[in-house]
C-alpha positions as CSV (number, residue, x, y, z in Angstrom):
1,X,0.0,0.0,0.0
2,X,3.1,2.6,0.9
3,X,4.8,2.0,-2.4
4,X,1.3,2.2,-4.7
5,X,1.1,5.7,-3.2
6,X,5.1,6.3,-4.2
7,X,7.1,5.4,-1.2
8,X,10.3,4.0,-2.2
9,X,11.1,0.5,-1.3
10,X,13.1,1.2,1.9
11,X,10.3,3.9,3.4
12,X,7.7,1.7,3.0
13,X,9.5,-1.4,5.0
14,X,10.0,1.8,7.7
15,X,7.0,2.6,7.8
16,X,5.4,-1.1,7.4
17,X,7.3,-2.1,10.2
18,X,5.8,1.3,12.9
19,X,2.6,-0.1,12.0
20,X,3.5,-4.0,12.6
21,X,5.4,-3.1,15.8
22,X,2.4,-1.4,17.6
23,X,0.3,-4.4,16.5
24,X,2.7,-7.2,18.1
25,X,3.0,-5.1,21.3
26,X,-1.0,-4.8,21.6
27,X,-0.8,-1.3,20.6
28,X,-3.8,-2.1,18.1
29,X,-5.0,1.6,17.9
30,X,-1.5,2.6,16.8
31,X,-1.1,-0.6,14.0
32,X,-2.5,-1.7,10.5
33,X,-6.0,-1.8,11.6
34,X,-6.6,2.3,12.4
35,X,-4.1,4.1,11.3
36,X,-3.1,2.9,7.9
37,X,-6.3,3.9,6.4
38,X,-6.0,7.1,8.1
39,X,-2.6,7.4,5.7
40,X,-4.4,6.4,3.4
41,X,-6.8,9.0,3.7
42,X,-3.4,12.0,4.1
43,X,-2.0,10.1,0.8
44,X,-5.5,11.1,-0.7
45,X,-5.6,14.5,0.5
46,X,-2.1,15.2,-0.2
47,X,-1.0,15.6,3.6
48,X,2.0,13.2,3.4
49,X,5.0,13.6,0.9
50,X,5.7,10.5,-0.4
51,X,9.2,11.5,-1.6
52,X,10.5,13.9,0.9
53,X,13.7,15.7,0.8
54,X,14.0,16.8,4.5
55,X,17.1,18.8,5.5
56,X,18.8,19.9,8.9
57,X,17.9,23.7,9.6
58,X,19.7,23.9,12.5
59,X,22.5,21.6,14.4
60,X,25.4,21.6,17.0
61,X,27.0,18.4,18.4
62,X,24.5,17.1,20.6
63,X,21.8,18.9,19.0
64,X,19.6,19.7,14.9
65,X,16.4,20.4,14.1
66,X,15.3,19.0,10.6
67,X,12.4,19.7,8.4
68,X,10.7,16.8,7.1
69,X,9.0,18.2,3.8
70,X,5.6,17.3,5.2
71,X,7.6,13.3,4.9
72,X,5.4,10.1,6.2
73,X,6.0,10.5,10.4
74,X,7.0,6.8,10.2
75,X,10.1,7.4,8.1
76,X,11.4,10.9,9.4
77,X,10.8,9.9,13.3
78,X,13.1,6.6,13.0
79,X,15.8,8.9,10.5
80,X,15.6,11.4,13.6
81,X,16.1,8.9,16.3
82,X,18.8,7.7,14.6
83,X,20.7,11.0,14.6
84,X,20.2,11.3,18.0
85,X,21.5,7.7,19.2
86,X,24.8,8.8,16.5
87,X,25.4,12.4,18.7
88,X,24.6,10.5,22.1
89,X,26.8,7.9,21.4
90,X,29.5,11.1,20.3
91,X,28.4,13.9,23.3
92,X,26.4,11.4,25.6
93,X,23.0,12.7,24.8
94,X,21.5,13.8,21.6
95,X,18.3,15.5,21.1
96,X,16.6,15.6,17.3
97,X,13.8,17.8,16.7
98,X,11.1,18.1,13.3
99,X,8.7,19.7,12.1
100,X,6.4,19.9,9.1
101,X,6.1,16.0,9.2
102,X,3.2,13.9,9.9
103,X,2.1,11.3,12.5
104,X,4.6,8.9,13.5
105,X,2.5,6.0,15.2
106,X,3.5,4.1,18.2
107,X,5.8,6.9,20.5
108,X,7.2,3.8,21.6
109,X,8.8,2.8,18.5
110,X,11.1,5.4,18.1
111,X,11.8,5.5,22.0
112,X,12.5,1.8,21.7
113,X,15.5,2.0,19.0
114,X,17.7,3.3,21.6
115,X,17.4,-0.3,23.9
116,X,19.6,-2.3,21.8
117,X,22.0,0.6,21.5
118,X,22.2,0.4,25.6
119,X,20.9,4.0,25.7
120,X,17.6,5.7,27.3
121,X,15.2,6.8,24.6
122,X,12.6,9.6,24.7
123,X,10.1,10.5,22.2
124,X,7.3,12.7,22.0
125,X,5.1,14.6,19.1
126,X,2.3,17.2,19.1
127,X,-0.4,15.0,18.3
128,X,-3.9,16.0,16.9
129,X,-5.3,19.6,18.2
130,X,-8.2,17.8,20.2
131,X,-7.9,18.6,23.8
132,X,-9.6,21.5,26.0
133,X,-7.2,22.7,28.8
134,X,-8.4,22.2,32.3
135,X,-12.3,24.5,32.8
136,X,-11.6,25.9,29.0
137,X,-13.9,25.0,26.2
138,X,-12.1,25.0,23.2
139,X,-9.5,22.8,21.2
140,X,-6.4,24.1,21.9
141,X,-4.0,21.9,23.0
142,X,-2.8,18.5,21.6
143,X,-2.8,14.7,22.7
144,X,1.1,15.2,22.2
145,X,1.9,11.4,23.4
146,X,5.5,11.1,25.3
147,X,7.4,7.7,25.5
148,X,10.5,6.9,27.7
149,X,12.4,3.5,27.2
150,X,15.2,1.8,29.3
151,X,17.1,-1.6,29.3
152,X,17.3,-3.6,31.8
153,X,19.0,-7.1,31.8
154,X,16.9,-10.3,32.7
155,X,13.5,-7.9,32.8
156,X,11.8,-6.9,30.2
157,X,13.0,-3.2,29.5
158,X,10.6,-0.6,30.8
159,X,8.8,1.1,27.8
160,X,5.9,3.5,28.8
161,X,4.3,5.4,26.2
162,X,0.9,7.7,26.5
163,X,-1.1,10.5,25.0
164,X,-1.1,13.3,27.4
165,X,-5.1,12.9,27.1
166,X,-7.6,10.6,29.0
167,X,-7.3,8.6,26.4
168,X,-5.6,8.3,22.6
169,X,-7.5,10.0,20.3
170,X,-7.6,6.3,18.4
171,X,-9.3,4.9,20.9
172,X,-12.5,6.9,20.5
173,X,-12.5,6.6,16.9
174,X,-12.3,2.7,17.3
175,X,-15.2,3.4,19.8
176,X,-17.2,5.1,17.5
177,X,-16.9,2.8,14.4
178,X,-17.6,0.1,17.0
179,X,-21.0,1.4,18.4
180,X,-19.1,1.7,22.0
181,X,-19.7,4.8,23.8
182,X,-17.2,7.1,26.4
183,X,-15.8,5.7,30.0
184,X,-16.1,8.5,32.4
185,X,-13.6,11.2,32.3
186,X,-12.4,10.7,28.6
187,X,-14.0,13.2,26.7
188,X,-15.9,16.2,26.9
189,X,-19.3,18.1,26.0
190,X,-18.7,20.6,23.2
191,X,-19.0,23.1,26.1
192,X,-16.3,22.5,27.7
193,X,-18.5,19.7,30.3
194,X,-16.7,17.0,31.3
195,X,-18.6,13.6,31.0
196,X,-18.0,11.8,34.0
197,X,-20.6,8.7,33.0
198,X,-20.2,5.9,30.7
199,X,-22.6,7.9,27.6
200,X,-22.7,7.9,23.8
201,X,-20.0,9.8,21.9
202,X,-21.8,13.2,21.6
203,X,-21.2,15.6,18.3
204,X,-18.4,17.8,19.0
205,X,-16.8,16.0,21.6
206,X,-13.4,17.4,23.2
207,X,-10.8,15.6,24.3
208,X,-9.7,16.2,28.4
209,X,-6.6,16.3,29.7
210,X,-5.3,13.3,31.5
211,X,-7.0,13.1,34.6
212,X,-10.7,14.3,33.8
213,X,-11.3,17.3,36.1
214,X,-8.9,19.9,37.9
215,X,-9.9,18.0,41.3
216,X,-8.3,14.6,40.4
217,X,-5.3,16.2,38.4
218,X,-6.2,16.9,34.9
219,X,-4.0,20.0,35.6
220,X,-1.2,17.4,35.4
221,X,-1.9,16.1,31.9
222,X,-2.5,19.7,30.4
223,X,0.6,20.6,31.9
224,X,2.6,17.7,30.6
225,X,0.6,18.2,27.1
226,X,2.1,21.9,27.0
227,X,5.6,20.3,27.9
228,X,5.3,18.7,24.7
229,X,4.1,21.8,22.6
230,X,7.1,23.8,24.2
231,X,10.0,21.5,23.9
232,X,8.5,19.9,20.3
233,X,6.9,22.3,18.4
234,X,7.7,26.0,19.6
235,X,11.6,24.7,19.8
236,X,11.3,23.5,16.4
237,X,10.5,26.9,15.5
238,X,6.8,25.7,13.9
239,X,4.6,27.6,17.5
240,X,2.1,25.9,19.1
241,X,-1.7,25.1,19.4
242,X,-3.8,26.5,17.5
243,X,-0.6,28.6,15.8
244,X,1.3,26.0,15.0
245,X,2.9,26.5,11.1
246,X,3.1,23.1,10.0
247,X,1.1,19.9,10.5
248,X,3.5,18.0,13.6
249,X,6.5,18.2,15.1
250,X,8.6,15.5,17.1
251,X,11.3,15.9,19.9
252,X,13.7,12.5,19.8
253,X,16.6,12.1,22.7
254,X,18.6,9.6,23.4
255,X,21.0,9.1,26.5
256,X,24.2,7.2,26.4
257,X,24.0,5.8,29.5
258,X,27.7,4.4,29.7
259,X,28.2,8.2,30.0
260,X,26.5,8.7,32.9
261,X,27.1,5.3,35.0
262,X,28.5,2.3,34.9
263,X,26.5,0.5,32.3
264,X,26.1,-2.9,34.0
265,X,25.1,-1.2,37.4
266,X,22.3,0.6,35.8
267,X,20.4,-2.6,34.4
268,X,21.0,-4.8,37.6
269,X,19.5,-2.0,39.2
270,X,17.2,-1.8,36.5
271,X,16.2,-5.2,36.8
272,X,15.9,-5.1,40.8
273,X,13.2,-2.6,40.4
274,X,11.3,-3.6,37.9
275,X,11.4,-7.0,39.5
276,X,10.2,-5.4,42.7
277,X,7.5,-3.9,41.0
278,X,6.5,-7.2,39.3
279,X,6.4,-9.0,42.4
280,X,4.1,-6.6,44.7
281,X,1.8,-7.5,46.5
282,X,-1.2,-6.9,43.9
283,X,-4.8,-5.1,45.7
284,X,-7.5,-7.1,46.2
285,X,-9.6,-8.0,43.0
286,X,-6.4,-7.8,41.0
287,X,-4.2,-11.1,40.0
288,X,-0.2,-9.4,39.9
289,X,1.1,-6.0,39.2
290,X,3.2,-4.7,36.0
291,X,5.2,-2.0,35.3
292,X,4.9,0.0,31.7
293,X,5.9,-2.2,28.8
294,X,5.7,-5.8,30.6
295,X,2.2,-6.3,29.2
296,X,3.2,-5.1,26.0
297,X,6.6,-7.7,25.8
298,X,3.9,-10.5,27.2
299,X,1.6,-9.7,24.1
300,X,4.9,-9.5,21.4
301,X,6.0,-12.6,22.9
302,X,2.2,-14.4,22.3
303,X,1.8,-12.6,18.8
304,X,5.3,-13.4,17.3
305,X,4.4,-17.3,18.3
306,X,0.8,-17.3,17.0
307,X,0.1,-14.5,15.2
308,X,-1.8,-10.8,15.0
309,X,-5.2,-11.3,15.6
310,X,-7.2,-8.6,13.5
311,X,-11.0,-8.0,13.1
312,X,-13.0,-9.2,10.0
313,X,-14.0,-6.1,9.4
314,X,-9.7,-5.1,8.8
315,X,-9.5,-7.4,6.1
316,X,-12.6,-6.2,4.6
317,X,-11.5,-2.6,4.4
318,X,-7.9,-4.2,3.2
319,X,-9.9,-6.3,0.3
320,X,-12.2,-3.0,-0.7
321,X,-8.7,-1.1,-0.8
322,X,-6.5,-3.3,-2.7
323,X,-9.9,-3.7,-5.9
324,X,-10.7,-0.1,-5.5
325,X,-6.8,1.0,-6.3
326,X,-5.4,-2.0,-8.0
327,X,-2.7,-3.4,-5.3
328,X,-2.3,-7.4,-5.6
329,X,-2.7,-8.9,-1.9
330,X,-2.6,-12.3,-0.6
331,X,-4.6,-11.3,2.3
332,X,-7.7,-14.1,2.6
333,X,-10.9,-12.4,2.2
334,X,-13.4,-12.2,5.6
């Protein structure tokens, strides 16, 4: 599907493989099923560059900005990792910014490259301008998802990746086209009125900051939404909400951690928290406790060994797609 809408070869294996990673980790609003017909849809509309010819705009040692000539956020957010794991592994950390690029899936991809490179990785992006700040009515902030990733040694490395909102902006669009309605505290009247029942998806919904309300801490999630804005978009030099000057923009770092400790100290201690974590004591009605990105290595692990399970209606939409615009699949028809 990439290369029918004029990726090369190698972008679309990049970008293929954002997609297949958020569906083998259970990140199934992030994978083939939701978001690749939302490309599909920016291919048609003429939102993503299929042949971009990005360029830094601005770089020290440690640091560049790059504009991504409006390029596919699956291929510039793994070309801008990559720069910053190559100044970390130089200065000790390196910190990538872009704008004028597009969505770049799963956070936790590109936070993830910097594991088998023993670094820390941190990604975040100004996601979709969706979210009301805390007792406003209006959109004016982003989802703007942050990830963080760290090895460990015997654990499985800690990965936690999140929208900055209630809840992804994927997940109420799967919602919807499922006939599901809201869970309290995800969304909002189009005044401004947070929904704090289980209710249809009303017209002109808003997104709300994580947390719900101002009393149990939506402040936070606005706050750490703005974060993003700031050290993303404004740094970039593209503004922010509702000024932004190109579609969004990405903030990569990566820390070399052998620059900062001894390597082997920092997973064994690694590995003797998140094994502490693991093994608390869970509350009652709940079977064991996890840390961020053991449920999603548990679910890799499961899917790699018996497969991605996807929803009849996904190969449907794959069959309609491939006869509507000519692309030969081997996909078996629902």
């Amino acid at each position: 599907v990439f290369r029918h809408f004029g990726m090369s070869t190698g972008h679309a294996r990049q970008s293929a493989d954002v997609l297949l990673y958020a569906d083998l980790r259970g990140y199934d609003t992030h994978g083939v099923s939701n978001m690749l017909r939302v490309y599909v849809d920016f291919f048609g509309q003429g939102k993503i560059n299929p042949a971009p010819k990005w360029k830094i705009t601005a770089e020290r040692k440690a640091t560049a900005t790059i504009d991504s000539d409006t390029a596919h956020g699956g291929v510039i957010g793994p070309e801008a990792m990559r720069l910053a794991i190559e100044k970390a592994r130089e200065c000790g950390v390196g910190v990538v910014n872009t704008y004028n690029g597009g969505h770049y899936g799963a956070a936790a991809y590109t936070a993830a490259m910097a594991l088998e490179h023993d670094m820390i990785g941190i990604s975040m992006t100004t996601g979709g301008l969706e979210m009301t700040p805390t007792h406003g009515a209006g959109k004016l902030v982003g989802l703007n998802p942050i990830s963080i990733a760290a090895p460990a040694n015997k654990e499985a490395p800690f990965v936690f990746d999140a929208s900055m909102s209630g809840v992804a902006g994927n997940k109420i669009r799967i919602a919807n086209r499922l006939g599901r309605g809201t869970l309290p505290a995800w969304i909002a009247q189009s005044d401004g009125t947070p929904i704090m029942d289980e209710a249809p998806i009303p017209e002109g919904f808003m997104h709300l900051p994580l947390g719900g309300t101002r009393e149990i801490g939506s402040h936070k999630g606005y706050g750490l939404a703005m974060m993003v804005e700031v050290l993303a978009s404004v740094l970039s030099g593209a503004a922010a909400g509702p000024n932004r000057r190109a579609f969004q923009s990405q903030q990569m770092i990566a820390y070399d951690i052998a620059a900062f400790t001894d390597l082997d100290m920092f997973k064994s201690d690694m590995d003797e928290y998140l094994a502490a974590l693991r093994n608390a004591t869970p509350a009652p009605g709940h079977e064991r406790v996890m840390y961020p990105g053991l449920n999603a290595y548990e679910v890799e692990q499961d899917r790699r060994k018996n497969g991605i399970p996807y929803h009849p209606e996904v190969l449907e939409w794959f069959a309609t797609l491939c006869a509507e615009q000519g692309i030969d699949s081997s996909l078996p028809t629902p």
